[in-house]
VOMIKOL-451375 format. One record per residue (C-alpha): residue in one letter; z, y, x; residue number from 1. Coordinates in nm, 2 decimals. Layout:
VOMIKOL-451375
+------+--------+--------+--------+-----+
: code :     pz :     py :     px : pos :
+------+--------+--------+--------+-----+
:    A :      Z :      Y :      X : NUM :
...
+------+--------+--------+--------+-----+
This chain:
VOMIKOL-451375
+------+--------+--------+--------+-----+
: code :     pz :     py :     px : pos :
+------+--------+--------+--------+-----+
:    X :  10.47 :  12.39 :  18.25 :   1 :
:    X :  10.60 :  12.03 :  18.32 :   2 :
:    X :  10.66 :  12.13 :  18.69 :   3 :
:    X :  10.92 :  12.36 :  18.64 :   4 :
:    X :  11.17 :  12.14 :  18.51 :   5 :
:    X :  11.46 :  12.02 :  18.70 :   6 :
:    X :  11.47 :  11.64 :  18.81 :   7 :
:    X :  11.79 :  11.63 :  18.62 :   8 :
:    X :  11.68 :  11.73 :  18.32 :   9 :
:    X :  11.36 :  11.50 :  18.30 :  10 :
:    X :  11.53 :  11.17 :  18.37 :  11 :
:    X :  11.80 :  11.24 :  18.04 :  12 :
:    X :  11.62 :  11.11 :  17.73 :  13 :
:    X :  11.72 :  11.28 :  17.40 :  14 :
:    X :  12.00 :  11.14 :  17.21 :  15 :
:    X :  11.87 :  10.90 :  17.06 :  16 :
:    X :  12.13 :  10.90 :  16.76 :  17 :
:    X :  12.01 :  11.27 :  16.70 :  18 :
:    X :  11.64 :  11.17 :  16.67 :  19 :
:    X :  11.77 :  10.91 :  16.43 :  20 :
:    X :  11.91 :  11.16 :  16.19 :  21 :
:    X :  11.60 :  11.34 :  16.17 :  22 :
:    X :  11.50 :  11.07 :  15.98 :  23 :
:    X :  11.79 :  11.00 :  15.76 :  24 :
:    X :  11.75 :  11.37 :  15.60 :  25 :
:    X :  11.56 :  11.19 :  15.30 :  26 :
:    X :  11.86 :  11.12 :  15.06 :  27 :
:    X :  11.67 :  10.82 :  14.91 :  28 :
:    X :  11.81 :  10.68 :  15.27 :  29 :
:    X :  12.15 :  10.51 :  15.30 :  30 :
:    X :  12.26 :  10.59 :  15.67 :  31 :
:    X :  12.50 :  10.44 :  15.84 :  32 :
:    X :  12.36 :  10.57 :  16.19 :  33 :
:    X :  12.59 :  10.90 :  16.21 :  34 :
:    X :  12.91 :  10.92 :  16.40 :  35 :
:    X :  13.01 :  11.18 :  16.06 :  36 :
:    X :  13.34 :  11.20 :  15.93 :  37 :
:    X :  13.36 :  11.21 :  15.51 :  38 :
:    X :  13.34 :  11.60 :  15.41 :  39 :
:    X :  13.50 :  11.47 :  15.08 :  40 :
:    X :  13.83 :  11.55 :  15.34 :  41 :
:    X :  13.76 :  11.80 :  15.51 :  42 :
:    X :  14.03 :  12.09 :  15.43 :  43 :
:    X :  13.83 :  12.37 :  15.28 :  44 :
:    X :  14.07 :  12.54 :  15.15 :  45 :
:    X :  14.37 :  12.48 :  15.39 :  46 :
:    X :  14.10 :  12.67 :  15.63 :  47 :
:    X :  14.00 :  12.94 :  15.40 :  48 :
:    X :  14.32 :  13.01 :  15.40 :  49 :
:    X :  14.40 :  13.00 :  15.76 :  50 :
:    X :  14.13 :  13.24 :  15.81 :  51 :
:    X :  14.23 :  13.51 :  15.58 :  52 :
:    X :  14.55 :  13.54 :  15.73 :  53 :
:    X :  14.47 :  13.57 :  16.04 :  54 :
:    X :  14.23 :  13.83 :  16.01 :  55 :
:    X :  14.47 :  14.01 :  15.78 :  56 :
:    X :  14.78 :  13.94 :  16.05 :  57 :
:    X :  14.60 :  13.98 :  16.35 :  58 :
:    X :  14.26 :  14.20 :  16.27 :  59 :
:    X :  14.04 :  14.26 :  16.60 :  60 :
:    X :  14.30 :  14.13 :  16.84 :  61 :
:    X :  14.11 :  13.77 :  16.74 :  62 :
:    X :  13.76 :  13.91 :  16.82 :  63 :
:    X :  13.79 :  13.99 :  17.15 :  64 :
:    X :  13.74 :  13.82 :  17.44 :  65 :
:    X :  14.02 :  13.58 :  17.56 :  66 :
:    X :  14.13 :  13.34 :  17.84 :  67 :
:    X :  13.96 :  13.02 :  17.96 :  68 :
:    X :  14.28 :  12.82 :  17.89 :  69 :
:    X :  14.26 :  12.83 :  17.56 :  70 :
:    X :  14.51 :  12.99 :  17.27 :  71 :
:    X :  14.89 :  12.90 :  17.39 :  72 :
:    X :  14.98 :  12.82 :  17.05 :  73 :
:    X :  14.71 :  12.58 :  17.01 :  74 :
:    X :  14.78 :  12.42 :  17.36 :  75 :
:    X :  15.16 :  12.41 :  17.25 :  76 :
:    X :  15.05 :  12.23 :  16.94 :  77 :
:    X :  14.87 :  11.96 :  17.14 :  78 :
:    X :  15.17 :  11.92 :  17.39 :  79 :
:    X :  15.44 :  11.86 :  17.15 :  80 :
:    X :  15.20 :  11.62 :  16.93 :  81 :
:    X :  15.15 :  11.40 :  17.26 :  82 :
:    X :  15.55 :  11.39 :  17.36 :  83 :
:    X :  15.58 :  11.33 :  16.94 :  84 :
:    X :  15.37 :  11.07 :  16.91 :  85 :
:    X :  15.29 :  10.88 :  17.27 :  86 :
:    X :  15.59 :  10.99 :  17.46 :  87 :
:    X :  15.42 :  11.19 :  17.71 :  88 :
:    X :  15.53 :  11.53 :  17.86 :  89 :
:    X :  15.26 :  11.72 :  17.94 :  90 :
:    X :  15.33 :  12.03 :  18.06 :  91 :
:    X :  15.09 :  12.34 :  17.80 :  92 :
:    X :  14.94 :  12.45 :  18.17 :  93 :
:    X :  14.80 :  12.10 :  18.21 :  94 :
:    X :  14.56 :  12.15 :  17.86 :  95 :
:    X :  14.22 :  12.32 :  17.84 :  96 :
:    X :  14.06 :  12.41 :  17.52 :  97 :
:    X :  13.71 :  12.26 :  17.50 :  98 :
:    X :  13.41 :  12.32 :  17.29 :  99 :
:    X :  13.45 :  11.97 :  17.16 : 100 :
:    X :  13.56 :  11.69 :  17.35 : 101 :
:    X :  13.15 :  11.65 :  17.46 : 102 :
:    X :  13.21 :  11.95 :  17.65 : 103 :
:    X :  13.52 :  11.79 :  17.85 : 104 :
:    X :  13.23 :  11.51 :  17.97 : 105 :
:    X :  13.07 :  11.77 :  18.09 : 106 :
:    X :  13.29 :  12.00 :  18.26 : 107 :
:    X :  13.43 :  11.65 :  18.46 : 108 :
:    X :  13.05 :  11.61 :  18.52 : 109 :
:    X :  13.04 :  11.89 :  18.69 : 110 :
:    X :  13.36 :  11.89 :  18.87 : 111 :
:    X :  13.34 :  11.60 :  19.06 : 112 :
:    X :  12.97 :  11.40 :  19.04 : 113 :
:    X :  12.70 :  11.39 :  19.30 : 114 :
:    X :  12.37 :  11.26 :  19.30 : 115 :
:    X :  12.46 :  10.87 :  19.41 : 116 :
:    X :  12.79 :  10.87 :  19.29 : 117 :
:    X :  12.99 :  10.55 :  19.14 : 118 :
:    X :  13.09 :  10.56 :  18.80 : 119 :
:    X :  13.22 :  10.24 :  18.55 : 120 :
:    X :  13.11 :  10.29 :  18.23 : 121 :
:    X :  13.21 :  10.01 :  17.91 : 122 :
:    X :  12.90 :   9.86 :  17.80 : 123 :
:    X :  12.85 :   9.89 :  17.55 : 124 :
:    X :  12.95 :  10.26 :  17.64 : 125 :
:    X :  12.90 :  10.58 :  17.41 : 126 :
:    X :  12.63 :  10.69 :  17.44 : 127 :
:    X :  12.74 :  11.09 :  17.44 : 128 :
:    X :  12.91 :  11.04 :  17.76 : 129 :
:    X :  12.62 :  10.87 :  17.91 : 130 :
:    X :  12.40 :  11.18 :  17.87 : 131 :
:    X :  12.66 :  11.39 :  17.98 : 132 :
:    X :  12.72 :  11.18 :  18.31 : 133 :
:    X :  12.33 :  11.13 :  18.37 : 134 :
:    X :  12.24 :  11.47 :  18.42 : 135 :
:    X :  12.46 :  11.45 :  18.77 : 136 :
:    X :  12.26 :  11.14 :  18.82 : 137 :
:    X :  12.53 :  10.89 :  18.92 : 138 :
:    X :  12.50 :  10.55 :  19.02 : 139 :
:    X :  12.64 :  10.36 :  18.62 : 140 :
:    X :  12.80 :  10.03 :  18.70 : 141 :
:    X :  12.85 :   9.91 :  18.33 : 142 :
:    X :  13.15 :   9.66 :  18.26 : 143 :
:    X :  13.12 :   9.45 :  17.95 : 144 :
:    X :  13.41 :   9.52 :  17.67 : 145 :
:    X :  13.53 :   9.26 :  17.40 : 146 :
:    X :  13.75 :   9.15 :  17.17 : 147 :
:    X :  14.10 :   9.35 :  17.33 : 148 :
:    X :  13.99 :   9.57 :  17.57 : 149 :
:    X :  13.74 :   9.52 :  17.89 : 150 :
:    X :  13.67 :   9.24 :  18.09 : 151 :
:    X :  13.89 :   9.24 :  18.39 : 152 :
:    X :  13.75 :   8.98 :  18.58 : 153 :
:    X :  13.38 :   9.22 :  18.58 : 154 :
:    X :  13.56 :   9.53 :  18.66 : 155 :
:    X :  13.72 :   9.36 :  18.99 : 156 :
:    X :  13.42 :   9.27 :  19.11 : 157 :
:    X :  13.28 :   9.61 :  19.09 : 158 :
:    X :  13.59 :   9.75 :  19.25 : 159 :
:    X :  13.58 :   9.54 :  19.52 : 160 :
:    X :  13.19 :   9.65 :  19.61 : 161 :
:    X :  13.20 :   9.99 :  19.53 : 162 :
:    X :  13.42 :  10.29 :  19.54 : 163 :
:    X :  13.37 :  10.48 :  19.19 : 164 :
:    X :  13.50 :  10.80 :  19.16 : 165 :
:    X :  13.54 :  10.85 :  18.76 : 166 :
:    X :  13.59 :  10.55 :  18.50 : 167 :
:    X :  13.49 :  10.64 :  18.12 : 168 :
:    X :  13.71 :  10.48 :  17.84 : 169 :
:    X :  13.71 :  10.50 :  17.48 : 170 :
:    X :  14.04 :  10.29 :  17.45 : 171 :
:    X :  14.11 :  10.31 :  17.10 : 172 :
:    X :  13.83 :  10.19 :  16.83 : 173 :
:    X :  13.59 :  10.25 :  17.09 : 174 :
:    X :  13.24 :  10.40 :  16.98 : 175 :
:    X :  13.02 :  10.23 :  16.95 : 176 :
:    X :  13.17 :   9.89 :  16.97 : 177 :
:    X :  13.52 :   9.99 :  16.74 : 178 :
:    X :  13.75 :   9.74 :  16.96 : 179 :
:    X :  14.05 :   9.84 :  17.10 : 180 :
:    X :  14.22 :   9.75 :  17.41 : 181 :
:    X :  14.55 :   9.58 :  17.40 : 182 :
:    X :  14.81 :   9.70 :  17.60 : 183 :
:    X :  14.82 :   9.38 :  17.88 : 184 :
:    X :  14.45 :   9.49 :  17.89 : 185 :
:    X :  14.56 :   9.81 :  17.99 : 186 :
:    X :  14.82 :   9.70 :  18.23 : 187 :
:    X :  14.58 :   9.48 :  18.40 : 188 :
:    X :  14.33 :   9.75 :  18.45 : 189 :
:    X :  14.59 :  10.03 :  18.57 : 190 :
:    X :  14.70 :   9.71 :  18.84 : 191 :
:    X :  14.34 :   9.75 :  18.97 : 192 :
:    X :  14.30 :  10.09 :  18.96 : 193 :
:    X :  14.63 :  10.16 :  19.11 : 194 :
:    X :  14.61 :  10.31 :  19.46 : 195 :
:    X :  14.23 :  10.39 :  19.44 : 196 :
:    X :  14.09 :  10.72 :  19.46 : 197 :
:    X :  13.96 :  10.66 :  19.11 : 198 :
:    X :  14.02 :  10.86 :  18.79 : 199 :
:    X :  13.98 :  10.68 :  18.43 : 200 :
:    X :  13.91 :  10.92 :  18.19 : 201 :
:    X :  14.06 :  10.82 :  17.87 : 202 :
:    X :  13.86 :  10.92 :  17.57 : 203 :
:    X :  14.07 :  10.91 :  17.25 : 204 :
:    X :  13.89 :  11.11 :  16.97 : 205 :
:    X :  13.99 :  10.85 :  16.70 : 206 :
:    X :  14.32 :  10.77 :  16.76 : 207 :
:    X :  14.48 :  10.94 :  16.49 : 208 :
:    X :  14.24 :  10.70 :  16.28 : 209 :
:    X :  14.48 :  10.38 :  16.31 : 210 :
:    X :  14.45 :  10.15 :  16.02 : 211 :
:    X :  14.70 :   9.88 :  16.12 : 212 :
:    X :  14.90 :   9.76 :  16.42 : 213 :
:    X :  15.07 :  10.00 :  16.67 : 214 :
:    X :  14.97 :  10.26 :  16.87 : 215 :
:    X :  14.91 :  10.10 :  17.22 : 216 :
:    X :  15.06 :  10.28 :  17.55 : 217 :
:    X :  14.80 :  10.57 :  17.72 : 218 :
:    X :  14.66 :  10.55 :  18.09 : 219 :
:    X :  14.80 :  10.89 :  18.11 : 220 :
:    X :  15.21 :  10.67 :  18.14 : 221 :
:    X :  15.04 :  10.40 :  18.32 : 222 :
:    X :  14.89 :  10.61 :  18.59 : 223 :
:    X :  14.98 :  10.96 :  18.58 : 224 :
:    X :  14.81 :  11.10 :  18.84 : 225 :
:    X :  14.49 :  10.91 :  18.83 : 226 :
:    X :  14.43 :  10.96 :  18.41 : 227 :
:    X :  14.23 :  11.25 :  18.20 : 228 :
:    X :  14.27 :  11.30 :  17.88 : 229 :
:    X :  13.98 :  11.40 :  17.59 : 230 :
:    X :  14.11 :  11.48 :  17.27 : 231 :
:    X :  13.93 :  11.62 :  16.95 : 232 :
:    X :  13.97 :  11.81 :  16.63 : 233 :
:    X :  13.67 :  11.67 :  16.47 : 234 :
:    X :  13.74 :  11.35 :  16.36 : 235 :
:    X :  14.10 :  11.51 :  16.15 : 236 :
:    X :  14.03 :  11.86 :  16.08 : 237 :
:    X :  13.67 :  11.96 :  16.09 : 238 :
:    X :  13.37 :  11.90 :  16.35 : 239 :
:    X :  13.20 :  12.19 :  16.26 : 240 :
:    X :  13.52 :  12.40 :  16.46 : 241 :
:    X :  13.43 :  12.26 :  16.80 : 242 :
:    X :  13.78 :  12.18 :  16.94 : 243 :
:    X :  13.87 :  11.98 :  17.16 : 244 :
:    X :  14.07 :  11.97 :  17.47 : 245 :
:    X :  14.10 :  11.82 :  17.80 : 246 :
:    X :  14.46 :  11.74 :  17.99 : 247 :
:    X :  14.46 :  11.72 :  18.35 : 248 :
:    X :  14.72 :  11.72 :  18.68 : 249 :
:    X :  14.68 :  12.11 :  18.82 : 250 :
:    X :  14.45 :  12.05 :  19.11 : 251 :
:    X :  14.18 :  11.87 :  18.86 : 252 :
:    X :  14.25 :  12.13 :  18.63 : 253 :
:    X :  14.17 :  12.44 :  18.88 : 254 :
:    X :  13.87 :  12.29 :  18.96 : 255 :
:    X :  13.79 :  12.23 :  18.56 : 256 :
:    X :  13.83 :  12.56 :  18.47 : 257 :
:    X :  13.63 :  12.75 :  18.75 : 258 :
:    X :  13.33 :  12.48 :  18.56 : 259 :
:    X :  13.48 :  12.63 :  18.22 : 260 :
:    X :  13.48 :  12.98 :  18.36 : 261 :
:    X :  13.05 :  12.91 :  18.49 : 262 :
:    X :  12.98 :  12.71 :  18.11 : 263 :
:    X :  13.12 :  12.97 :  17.81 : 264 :
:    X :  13.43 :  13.17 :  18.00 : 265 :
:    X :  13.63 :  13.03 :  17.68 : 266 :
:    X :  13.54 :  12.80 :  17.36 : 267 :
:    X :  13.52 :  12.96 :  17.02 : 268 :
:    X :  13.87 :  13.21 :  17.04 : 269 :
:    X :  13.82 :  13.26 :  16.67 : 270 :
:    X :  13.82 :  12.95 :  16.57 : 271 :
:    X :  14.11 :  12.87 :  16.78 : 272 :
:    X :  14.33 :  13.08 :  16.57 : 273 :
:    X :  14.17 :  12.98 :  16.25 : 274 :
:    X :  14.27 :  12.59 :  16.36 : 275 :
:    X :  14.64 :  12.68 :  16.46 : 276 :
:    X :  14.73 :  12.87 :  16.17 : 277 :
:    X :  14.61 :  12.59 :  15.96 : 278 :
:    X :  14.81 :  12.35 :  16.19 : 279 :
:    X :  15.11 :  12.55 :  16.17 : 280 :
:    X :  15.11 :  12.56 :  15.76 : 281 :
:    X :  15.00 :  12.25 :  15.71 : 282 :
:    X :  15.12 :  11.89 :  15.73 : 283 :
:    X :  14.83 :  11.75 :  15.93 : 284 :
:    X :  14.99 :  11.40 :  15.93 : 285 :
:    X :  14.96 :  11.40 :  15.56 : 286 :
:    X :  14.57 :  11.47 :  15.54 : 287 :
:    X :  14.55 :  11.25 :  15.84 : 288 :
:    X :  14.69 :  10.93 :  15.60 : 289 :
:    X :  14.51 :  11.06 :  15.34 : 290 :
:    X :  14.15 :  11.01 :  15.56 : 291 :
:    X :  14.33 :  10.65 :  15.69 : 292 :
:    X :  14.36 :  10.52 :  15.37 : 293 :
:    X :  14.01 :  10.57 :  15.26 : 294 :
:    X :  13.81 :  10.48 :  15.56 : 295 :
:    X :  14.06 :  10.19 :  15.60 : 296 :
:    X :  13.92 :  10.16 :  15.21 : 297 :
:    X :  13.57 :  10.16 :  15.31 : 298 :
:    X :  13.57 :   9.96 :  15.65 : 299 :
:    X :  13.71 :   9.66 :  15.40 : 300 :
:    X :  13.45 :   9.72 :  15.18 : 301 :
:    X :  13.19 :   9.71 :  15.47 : 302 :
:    X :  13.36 :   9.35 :  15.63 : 303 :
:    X :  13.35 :   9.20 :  15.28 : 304 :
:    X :  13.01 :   9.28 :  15.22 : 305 :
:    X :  12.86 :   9.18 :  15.56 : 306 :
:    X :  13.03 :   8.84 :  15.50 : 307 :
:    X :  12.89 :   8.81 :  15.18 : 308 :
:    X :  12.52 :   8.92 :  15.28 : 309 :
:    X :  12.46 :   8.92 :  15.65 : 310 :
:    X :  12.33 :   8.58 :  15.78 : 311 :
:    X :  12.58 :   8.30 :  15.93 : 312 :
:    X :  12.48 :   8.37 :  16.28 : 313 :
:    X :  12.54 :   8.76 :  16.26 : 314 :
:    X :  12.90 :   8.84 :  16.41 : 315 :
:    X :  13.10 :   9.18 :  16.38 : 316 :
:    X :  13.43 :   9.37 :  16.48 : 317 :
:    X :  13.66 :   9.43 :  16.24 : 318 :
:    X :  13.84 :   9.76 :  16.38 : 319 :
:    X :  14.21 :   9.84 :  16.33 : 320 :
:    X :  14.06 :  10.20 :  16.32 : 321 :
:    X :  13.81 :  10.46 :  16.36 : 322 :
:    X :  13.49 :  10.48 :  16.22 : 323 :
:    X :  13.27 :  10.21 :  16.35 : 324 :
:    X :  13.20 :   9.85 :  16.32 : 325 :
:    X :  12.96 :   9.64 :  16.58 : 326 :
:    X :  12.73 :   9.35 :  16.52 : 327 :
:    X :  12.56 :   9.08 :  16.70 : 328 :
:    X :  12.23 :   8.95 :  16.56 : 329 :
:    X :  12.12 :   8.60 :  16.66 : 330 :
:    X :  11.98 :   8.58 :  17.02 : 331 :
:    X :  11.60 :   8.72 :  17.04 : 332 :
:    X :  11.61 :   8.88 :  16.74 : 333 :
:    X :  11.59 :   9.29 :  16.85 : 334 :
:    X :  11.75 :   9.54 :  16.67 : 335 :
:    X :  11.48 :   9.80 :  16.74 : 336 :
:    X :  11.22 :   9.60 :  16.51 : 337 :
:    X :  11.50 :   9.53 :  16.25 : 338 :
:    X :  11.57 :   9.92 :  16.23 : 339 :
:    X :  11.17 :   9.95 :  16.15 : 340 :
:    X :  11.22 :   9.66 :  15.90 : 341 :
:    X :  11.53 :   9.83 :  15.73 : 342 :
:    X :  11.40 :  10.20 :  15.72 : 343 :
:    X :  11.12 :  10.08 :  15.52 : 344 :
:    X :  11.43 :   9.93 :  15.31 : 345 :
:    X :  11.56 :  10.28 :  15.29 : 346 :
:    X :  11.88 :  10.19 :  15.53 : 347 :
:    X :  11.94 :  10.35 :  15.86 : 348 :
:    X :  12.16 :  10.26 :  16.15 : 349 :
:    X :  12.22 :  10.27 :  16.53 : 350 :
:    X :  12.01 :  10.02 :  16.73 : 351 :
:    X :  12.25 :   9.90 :  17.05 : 352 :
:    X :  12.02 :   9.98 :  17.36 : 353 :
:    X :  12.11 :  10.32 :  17.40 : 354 :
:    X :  12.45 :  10.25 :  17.40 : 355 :
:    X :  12.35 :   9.99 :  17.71 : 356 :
:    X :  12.27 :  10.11 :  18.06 : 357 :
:    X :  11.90 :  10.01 :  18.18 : 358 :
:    X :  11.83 :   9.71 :  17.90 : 359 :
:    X :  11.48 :   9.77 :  17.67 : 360 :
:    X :  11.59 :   9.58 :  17.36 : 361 :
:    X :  11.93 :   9.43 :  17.24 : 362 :
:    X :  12.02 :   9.22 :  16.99 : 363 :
:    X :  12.35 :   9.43 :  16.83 : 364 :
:    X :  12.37 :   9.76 :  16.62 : 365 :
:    X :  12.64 :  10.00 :  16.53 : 366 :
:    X :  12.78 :  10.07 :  16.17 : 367 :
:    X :  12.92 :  10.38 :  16.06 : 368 :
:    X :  13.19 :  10.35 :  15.76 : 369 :
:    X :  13.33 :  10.65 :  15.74 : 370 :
:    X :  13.06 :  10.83 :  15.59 : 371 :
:    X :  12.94 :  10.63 :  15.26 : 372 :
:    X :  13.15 :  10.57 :  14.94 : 373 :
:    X :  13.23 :  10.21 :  14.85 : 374 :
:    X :  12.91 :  10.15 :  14.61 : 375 :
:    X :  12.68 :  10.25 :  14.88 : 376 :
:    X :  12.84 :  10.06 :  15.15 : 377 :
:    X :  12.77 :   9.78 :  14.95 : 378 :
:    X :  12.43 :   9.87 :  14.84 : 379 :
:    X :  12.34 :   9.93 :  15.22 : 380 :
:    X :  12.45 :   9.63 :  15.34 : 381 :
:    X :  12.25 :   9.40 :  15.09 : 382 :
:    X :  11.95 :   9.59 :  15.20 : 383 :
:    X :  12.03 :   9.56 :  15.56 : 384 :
:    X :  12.14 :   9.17 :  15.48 : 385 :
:    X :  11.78 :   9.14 :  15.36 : 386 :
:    X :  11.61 :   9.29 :  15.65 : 387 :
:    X :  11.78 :   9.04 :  15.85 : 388 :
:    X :  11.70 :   8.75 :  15.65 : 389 :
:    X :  11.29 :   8.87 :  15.63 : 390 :
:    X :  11.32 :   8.84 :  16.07 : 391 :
:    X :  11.47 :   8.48 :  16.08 : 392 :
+------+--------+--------+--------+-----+
């Protein structure tokens, strides 16, 4: 049987995340490997609710098959939240509905990747979008991110050797890394984008998620006709609805949706109209603070406790937002053989070298947040502060 897979196919390794979570079903385990968002907020009955009335308003109307576009109200909703809250005017033709944002990776995939093909990717770089881009098997030319945004000095050296066609950014509490770029970083990567035949996807599922400080301005003003939006549900409402979107000038978007049209013909119509009506009689900016002020809650509690039981020599982010916090163990010490070390401590988390491009073993790790109450955050980190301590 092994010859009748696709090339493709066999060079993508599993997510390595997902294999993680297999083994962080045990509840003994504290896990701070999972990109989850806290159910304790997820609005259960704002979307019971939803659902009832629109099966009792709209009965088999929202059973049926509907366009690839996506629902116009829904679309409508994410246009007027965009000019609300960033300033943009994008037009309701200019948004596709996607089966989560992972989907939007891989429509884009699709649209405009060939075998060979540049793409920059942050490195670290989440690790969903590198699966996504490696089944078109393109040619990653990692550029390093830090402390307010990516290393410009790295990217123009890649621009001036290659000719990438796509450039994948999480811009805002980046996963898995939780830094944000500041808005000179922006600037001075739109100046070296500007007038290249490149597109810089900007990723923004946790943006909503700000903690403190401003929002910063969006590629999409910067460089109108050279930025892509991804946009999620999941992270504010509910993951398990599988929205997302994806904005786009028209002649990207024609090309998107003839990909959309080949992948599902249209995401989850039902659930489309379950989401809306809950949009439209709810205030989603008061359960958004409501989420803010608790993972802002527990992403203290996580700092605090690090300093207090992490080793000198580990560093970490301490994000403005989002769910995840980054750290550096001392050089040569691997993160792979301190996740064996802290398993059998009954913690979990996210080696870094998945999130890395071609590297074996890596000092640094990510930290989930958002997904553990205060007590266990600090139970978890003593364990994982003792792990560490056992390796050096």
């Amino acid at each position: 049987m092994e010859n009748i897979f696709s090339d493709r196919i066999t060079d993508v390794p599993k997510s390595f995340i997902r294999e993680i979570l297999k083994v962080t079903i045990d509840d003994s385990i504290i896990s701070f490997a999972g990109g989850l968002p806290n159910r304790q907020f997820f609005p259960v009955r704002g979307l019971q609710k939803a659902a009832n009335d629109v099966f009792a308003d709209a009965g088999s109307e929202i059973l049926q098959y509907a366009n690839s576009e996506g629902y116009l109200g829904l679309r409508q909703f994410i246009a007027d939240r965009y000019r609300k809250q960033e300033g943009l005017d994008i037009p309701v033709d200019d948004i596709l509905i996607t089966t989560g944002s992972q989907q939007g990776l891989d429509l884009l995939a699709k649209t405009f990747l060939n075998e060979g093909d540049d793409l920059i990717i942050e490195e670290p770089g989440y690790l969903g979008a590198i699966q996504a881009f490696s089944l078109c098997r393109p040619h990653f030319h990692p550029v390093p991110v830090q402390e307010g945004g990516m290393d410009i000095a790295a990217l123009a050296q890649v621009l001036r050797k290659r000719h990438p066609k796509l450039f994948y950014t999480v811009t805002n509490f980046q996963n898995p890394s939780g830094i944000s770029y500041i808005d000179e970083n922006r600037k001075d990567v739109a100046r070296l984008i500007q007038g290249r035949s490149c597109l810089i996807i900007q990723d923004d599922p946790y943006g909503d998620l700000r903690f403190r400080g401003d929002r910063r301005i969006s590629f999409k003003r910067l460089l109108p006709e050279n930025a892509i939006l991804l946009g999620s549900f999941s992270k504010t409402v509910a993951p398990a609805l599988r929205l997302g979107w994806l904005v786009a000038p028209p002649p990207i978007m024609e090309k998107v949706i003839v990909a959309k049209q080949a992948a599902d013909l249209h995401t989850d119509y039902l659930s489309q109209r379950i989401l809306h009506r809950f949009l439209h009689d709810n205030d989603i900016d008061a359960h958004i603070a409501t989420i803010i002020h608790q993972y802002g809650r527990q992403k203290e509690v996580m700092v605090d406790a690090i300093k207090q039981f992490f080793p000198a020599g580990v560093q970490s982010t301490n994000p403005d937002g989002g769910m995840f916090l980054w750290a550096t163990l001392p050089e040569g010490l691997s993160s792979m053989r301190l996740f064996e070390a802290a398993i059998a401590k009954k913690v979990a988390f996210v080696p870094g070298t998945p999130f890395y491009i071609n590297r074996k073993d890596t000092n640094t790790l990510r930290l989930n947040f958002s997904c553990s109450d205060e007590p266990t955050i600090i139970e978890g980190i003593r364990r994982l502060g003792a792990s560490i301590r056992e390796l050096t």
